[in-house]
N, C-alpha and C positions, 0 to 999 in steps of 0.2 A: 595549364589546366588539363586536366584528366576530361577525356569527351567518350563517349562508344569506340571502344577499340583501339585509339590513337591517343595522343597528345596534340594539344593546340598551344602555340604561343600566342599570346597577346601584344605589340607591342604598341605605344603611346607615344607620338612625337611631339615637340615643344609645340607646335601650331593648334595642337588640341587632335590632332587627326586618329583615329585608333585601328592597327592592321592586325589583323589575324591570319597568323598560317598552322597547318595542320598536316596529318601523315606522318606526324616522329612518333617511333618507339619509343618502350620504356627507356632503356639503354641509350636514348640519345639526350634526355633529361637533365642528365651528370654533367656531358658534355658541353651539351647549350648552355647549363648553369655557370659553371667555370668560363667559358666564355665571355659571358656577359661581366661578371664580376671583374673578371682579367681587363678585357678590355674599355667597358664603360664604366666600372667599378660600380654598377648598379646591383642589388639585392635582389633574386629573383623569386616569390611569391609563388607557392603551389596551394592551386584552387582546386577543390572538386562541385564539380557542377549538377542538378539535380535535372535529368534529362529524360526521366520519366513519364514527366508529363503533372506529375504532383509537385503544389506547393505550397508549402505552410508559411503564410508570411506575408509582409508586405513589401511594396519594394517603394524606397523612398530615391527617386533621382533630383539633386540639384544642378542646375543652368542650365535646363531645359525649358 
């Protein structure tokens, strides 16, 4: 995910737990991606976040 100035990764463990890290460059993106593919063979998702403080929309969370 694209945040103010950085990159955040998101990641999601089988327990349902969800960790976020932050501080990567653009250029580390490419890297991280390949990485994860290589090793977990998971697909990595590129999010942009609305951090403005505006939002159009609703937000619907299920198993909450």
């Amino acid at each position: 995910m694209k945040v103010p100035k950085t990159n955040q990764l998101g990641v999601q463990i089988k327990d349902g737990l969800f960790y976020k890290f932050t501080g990567f460059r653009d250029q580390d993106v490419v890297s991280l991606t390949n990485f994860f593919q290589n090793t977990f063979g998971v697909t990595v998702e590129e999010k942009q976040l609305s951090v403005t403080g505006r939002n159009w929309g609703e937000v619907d969370l299920n198993g909450l």
